[in-house]
Biotite code that builds the C-alpha atoms (Angstrom):
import biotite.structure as struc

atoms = struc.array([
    struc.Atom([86.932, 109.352, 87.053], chain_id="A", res_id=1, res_name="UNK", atom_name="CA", element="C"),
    struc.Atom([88.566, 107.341, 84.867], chain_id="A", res_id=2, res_name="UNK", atom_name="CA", element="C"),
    struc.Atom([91.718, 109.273, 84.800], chain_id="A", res_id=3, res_name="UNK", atom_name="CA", element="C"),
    struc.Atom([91.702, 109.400, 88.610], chain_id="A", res_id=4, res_name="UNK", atom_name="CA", element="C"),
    struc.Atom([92.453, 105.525, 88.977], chain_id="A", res_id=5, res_name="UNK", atom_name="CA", element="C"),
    struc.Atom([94.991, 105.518, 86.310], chain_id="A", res_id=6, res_name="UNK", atom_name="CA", element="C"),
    struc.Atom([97.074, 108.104, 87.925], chain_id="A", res_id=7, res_name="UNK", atom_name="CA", element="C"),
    struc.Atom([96.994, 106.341, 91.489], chain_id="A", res_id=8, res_name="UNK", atom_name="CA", element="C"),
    struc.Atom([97.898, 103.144, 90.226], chain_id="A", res_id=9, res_name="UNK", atom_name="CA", element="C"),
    struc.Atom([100.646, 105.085, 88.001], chain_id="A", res_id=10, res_name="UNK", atom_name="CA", element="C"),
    struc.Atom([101.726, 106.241, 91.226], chain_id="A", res_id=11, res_name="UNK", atom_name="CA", element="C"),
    struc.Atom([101.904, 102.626, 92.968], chain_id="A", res_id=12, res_name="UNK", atom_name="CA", element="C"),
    struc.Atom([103.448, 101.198, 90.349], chain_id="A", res_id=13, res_name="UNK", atom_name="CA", element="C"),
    struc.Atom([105.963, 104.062, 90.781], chain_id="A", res_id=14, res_name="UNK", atom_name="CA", element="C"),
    struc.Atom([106.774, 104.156, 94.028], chain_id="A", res_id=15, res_name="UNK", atom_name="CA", element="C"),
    struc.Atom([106.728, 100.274, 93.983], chain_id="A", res_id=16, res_name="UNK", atom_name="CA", element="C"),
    struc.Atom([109.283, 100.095, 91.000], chain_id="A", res_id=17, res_name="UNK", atom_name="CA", element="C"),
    struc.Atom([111.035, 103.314, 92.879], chain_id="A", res_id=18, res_name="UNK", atom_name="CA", element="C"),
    struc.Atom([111.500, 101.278, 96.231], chain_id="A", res_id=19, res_name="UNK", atom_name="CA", element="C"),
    struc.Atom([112.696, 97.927, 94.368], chain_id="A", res_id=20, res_name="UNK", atom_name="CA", element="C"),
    struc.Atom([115.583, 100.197, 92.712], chain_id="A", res_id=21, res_name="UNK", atom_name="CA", element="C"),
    struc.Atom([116.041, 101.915, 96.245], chain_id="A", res_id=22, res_name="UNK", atom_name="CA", element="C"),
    struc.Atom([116.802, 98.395, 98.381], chain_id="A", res_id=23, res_name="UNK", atom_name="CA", element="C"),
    struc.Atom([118.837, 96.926, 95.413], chain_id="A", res_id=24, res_name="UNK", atom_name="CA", element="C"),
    struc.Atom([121.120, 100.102, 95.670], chain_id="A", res_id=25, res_name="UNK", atom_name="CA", element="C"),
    struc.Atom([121.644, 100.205, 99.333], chain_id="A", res_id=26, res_name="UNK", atom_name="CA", element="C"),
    struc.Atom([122.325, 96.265, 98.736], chain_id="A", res_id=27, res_name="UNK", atom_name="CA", element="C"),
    struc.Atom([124.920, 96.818, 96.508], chain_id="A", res_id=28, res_name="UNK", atom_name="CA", element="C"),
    struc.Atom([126.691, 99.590, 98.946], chain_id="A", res_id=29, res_name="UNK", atom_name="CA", element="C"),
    struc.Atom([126.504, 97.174, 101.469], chain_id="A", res_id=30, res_name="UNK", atom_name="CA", element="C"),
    struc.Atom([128.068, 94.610, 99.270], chain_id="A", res_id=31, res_name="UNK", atom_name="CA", element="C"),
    struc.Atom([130.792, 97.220, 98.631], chain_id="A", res_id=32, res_name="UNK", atom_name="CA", element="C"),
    struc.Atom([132.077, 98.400, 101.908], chain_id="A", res_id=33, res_name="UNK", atom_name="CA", element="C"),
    struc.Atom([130.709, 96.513, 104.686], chain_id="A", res_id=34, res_name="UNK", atom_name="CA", element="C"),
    struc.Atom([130.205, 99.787, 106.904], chain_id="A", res_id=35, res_name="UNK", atom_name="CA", element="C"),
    struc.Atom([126.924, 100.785, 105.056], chain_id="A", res_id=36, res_name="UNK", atom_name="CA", element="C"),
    struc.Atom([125.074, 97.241, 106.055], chain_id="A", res_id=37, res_name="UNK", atom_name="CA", element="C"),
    struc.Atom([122.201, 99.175, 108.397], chain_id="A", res_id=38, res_name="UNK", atom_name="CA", element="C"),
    struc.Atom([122.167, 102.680, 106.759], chain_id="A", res_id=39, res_name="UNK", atom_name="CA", element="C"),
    struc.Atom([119.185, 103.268, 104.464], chain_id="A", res_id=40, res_name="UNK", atom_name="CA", element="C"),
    struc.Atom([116.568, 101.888, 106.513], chain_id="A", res_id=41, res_name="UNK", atom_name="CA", element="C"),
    struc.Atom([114.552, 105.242, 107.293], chain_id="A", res_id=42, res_name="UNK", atom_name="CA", element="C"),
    struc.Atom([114.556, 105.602, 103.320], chain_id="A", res_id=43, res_name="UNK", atom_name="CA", element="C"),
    struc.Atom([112.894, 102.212, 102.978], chain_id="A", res_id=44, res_name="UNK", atom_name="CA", element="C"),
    struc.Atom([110.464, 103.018, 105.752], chain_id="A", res_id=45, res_name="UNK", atom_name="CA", element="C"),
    struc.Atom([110.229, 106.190, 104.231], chain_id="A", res_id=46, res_name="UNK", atom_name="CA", element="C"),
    struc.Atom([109.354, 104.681, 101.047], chain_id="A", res_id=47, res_name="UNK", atom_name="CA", element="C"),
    struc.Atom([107.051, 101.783, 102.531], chain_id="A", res_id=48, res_name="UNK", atom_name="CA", element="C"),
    struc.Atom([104.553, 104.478, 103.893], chain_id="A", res_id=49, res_name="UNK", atom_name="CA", element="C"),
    struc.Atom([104.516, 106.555, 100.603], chain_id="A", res_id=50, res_name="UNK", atom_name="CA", element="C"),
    struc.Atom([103.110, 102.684, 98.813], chain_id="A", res_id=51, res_name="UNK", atom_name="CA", element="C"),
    struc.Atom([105.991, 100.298, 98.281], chain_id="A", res_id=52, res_name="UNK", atom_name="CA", element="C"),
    struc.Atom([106.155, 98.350, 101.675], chain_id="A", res_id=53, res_name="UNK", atom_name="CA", element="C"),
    struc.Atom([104.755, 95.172, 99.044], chain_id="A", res_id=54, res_name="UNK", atom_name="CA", element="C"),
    struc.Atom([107.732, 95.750, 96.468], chain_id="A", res_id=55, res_name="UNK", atom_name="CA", element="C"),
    struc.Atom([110.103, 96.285, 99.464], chain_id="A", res_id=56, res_name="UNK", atom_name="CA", element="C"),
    struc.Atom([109.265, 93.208, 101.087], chain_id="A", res_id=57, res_name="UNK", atom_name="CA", element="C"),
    struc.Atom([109.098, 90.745, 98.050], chain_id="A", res_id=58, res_name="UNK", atom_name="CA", element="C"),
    struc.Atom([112.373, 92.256, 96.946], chain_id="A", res_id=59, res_name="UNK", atom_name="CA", element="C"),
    struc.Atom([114.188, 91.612, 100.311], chain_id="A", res_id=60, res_name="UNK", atom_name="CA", element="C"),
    struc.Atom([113.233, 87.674, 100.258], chain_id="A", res_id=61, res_name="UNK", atom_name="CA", element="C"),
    struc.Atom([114.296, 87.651, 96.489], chain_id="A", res_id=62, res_name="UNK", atom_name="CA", element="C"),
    struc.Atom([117.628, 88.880, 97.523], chain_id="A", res_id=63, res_name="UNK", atom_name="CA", element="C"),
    struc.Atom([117.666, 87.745, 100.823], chain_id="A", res_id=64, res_name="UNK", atom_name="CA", element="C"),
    struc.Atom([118.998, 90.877, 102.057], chain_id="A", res_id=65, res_name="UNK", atom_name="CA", element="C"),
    struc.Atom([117.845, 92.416, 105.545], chain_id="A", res_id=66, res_name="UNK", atom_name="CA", element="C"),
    struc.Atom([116.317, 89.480, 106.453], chain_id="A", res_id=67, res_name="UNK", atom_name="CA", element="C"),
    struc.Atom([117.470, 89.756, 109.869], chain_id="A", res_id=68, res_name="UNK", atom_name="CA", element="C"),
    struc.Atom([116.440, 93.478, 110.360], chain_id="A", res_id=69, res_name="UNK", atom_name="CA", element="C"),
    struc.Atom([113.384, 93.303, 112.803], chain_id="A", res_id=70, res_name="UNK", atom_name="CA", element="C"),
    struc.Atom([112.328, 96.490, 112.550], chain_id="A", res_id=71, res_name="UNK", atom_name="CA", element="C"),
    struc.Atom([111.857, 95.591, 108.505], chain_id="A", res_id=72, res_name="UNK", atom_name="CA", element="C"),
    struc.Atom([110.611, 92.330, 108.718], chain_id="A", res_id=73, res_name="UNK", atom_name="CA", element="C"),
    struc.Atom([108.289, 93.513, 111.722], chain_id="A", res_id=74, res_name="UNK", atom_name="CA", element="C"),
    struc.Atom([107.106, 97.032, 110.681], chain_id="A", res_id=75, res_name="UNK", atom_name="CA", element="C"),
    struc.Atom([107.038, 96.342, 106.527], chain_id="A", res_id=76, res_name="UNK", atom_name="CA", element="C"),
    struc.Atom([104.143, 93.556, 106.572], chain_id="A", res_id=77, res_name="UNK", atom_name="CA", element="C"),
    struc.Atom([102.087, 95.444, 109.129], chain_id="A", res_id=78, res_name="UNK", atom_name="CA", element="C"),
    struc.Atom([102.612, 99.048, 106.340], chain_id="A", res_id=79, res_name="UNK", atom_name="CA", element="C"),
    struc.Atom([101.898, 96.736, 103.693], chain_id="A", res_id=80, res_name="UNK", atom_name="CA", element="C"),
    struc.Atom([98.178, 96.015, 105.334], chain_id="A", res_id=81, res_name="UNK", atom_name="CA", element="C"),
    struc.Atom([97.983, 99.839, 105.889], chain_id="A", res_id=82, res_name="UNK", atom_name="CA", element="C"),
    struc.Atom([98.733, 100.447, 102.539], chain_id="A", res_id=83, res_name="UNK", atom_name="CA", element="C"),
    struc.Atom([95.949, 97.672, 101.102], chain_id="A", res_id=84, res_name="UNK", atom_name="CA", element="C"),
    struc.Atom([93.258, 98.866, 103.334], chain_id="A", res_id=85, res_name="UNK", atom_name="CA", element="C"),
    struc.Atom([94.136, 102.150, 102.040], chain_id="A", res_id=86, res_name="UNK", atom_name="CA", element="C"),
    struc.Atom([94.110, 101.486, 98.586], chain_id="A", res_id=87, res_name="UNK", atom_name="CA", element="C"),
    struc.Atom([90.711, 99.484, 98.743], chain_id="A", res_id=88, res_name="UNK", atom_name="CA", element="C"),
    struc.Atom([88.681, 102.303, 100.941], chain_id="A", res_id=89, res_name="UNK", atom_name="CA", element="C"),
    struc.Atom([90.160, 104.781, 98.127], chain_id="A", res_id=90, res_name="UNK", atom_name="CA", element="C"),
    struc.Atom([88.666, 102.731, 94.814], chain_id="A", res_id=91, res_name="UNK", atom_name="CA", element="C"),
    struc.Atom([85.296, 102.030, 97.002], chain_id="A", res_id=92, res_name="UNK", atom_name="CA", element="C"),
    struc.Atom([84.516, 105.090, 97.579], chain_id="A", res_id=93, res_name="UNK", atom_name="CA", element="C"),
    struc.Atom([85.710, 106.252, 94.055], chain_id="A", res_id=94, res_name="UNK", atom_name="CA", element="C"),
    struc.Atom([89.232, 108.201, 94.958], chain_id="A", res_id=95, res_name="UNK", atom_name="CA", element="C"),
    struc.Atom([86.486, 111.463, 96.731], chain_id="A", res_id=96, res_name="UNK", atom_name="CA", element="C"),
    struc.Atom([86.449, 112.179, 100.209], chain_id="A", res_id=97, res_name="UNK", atom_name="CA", element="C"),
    struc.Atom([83.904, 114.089, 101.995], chain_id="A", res_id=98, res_name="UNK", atom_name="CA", element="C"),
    struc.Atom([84.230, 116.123, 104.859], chain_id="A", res_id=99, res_name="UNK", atom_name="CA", element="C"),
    struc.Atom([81.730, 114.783, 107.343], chain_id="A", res_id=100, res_name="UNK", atom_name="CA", element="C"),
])
């Protein structure tokens, strides 16, 4: 059982760390050639559902980048809650489900 919880938080911590690197990319595109400013956003929704709407959304108020994307700054707190309640009904009831 043991093993069990340190693979899924391997995995947040991965796809948290994975969609920091992922936003600071598509910020430095935009920074490059100001034609890229709104592409990558299904990625980082994308990304937010698979765990990392928390990294996603700390990152873009450290860089203040997308800040006045609504569809982020709407739809990334509201997956981040998703993704909590998630997380806490999966260590409760000890990473098993049963079929009921």
């Amino acid at each position: 059982m043991l093993m069990l919880y340190i693979v899924f938080g391997t995995y947040l911590i991965a796809v948290n760390v994975y969609s920091v690197m992922l936003l600071l990319s598509i910020r430095n595109e935009a920074l490059m050639d100001e034609d890229k400013l709104n592409s990558g956003d299904g990625k980082l929704l994308l990304s937010a559902i698979l765990g990392g709407a928390i990294g996603i959304y700390v990152t873009m108020f450290i860089t203040k980048f997308k800040l006045k994307n609504m569809l982020l700054m709407i739809l990334l707190p509201v997956i981040a809650v998703i993704n909590v309640w998630f997380c806490v009904a999966a260590f409760r009831s000890g990473l098993t489900y049963v079929a009921v």
